[in-house]
C-alpha positions, -999 to 999 in steps of 0.1 A, spaced: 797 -654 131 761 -659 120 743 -698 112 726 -689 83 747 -708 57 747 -737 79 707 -731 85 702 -731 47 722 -760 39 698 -778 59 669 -760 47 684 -772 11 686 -807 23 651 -810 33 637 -794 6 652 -818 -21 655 -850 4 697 -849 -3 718 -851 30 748 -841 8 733 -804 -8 750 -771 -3 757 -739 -12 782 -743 -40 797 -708 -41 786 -669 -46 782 -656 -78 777 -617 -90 755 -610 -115 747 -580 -134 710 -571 -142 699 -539 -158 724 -526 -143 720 -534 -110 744 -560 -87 726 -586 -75 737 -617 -58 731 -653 -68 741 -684 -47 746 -715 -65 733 -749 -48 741 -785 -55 717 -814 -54 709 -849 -64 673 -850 -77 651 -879 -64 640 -909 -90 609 -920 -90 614 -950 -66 624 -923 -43 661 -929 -44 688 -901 -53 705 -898 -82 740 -907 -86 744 -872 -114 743 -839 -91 725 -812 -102 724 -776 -98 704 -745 -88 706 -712 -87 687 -689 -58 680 -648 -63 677 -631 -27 649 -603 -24 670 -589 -1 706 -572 -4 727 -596 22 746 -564 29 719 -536 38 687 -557 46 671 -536 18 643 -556 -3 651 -555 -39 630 -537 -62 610 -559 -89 620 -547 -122 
């Protein structure tokens, strides 16, 4: 089986600084017609003193490519 889940949790977590974000679940999502995929991610933004916020918050991330075929989405 593939890393790339676990490679973009940790890309996740060192992009927003929180050792606890993830990919929350898939989501399907219809646009013009077309299927594309969303992923849903979960994070606790930084406060200004640099800690993390207790209130998770949330994220949603549009592929440009279909995770089936490899094929880069058209821009519409």
């Amino acid at each position: 089986m593939c890393e790339c889940v676990k490679k973009f949790n940790l890309a996740l977590r060192e992009k927003t600084g929180d050792d606890d974000a993830h990919i929350a679940g898939l989501i399907n999502a219809s646009a013009g017609g077309k299927l594309y995929p969303e992923f849903k991610y979960i994070y606790r933004k930084k406060k200004r003193d640099g800690t993390l916020a207790v209130k998770e918050s949330e994220g949603i991330l549009v592929p440009t490519f279909c995770p089936f075929c490899g094929k880069r989405y058209e821009k519409e």
